[in-house]
N, C-alpha and C positions, 0 to 999 in steps of 0.2 A: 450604552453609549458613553460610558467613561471611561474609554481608554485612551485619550486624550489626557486627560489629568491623571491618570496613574500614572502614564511616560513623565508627566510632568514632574510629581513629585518624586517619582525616582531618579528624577535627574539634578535637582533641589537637593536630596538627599544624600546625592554621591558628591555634588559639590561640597556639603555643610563638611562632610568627611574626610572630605581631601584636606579642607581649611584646618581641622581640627587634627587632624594628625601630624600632617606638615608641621602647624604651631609650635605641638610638643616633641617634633623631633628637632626643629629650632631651638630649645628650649635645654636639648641635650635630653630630653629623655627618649628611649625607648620604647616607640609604640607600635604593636602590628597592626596591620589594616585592618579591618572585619569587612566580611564581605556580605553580611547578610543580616544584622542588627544594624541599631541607632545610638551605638556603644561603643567608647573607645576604652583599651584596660591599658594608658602608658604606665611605664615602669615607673617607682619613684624612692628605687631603691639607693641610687647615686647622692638622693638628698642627707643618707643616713637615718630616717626618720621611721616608724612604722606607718603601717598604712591609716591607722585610727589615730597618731598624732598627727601627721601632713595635714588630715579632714579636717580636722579643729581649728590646727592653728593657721588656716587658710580661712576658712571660715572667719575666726575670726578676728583677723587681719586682713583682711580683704573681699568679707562676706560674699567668697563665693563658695556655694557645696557642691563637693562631687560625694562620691560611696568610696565607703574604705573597701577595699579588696577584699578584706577578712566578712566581708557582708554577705560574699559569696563563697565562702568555705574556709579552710585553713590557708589552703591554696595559694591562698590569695595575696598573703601578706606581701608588701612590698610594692603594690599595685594599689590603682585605683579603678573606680569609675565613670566616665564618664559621658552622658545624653549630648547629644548632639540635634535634639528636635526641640530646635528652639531659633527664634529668628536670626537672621547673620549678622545683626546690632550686638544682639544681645551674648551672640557665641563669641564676638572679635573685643566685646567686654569686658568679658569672663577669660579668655585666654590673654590679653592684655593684664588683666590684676594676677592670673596665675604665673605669668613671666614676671613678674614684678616679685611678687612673692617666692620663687626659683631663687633668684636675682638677689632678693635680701639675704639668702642663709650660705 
């Protein structure tokens, strides 16, 4: 009899997703949708940076962590990424200090 709260948190979760993508397409980066993870991999190759210096020095200038792309292969580089299960305070937080940090370089 929980298929009431599964509808629910799939619906929670396609929101959190829209917020977080939109964000960082606001933000000028390039991000694709995922359609089946709680993962977004925007681009953040415009910034000039690698993907293990963006981590850092966001982190810690803004103490928020995302994954360096490179976390998930070579592949990766140029990307990052990032959780999206986490409350909508704390994701419009996190994507606020990440424009902000965008915004600085």
């Amino acid at each position: 009899n929980g298929d009431d709260d599964i509808l629910r948190m799939k619906e929670e979760y396609n929101y959190r997703r829209k917020i977080v993508v939109d964000a960082f397409r606001k933000m000028g980066l390039d991000c694709f949708e995922p359609r089946g993870a709680f993962y977004v991999f925007p681009s953040i190759k415009k910034t000039g940076m690698t993907s293990d210096e963006f981590c850092e020095k966001l982190l810690r200038s803004k103490k928020v962590a995302v994954v360096p792309g490179t976390a998930l292969g070579e592949s990766g580089e140029g990307f990052i990424r990032v959780s999206y299960c986490y409350s909508i305070k704390n994701l419009n937080i996190a994507l606020e200090r990440i424009k902000e940090f965008i915004d600085s370089i």
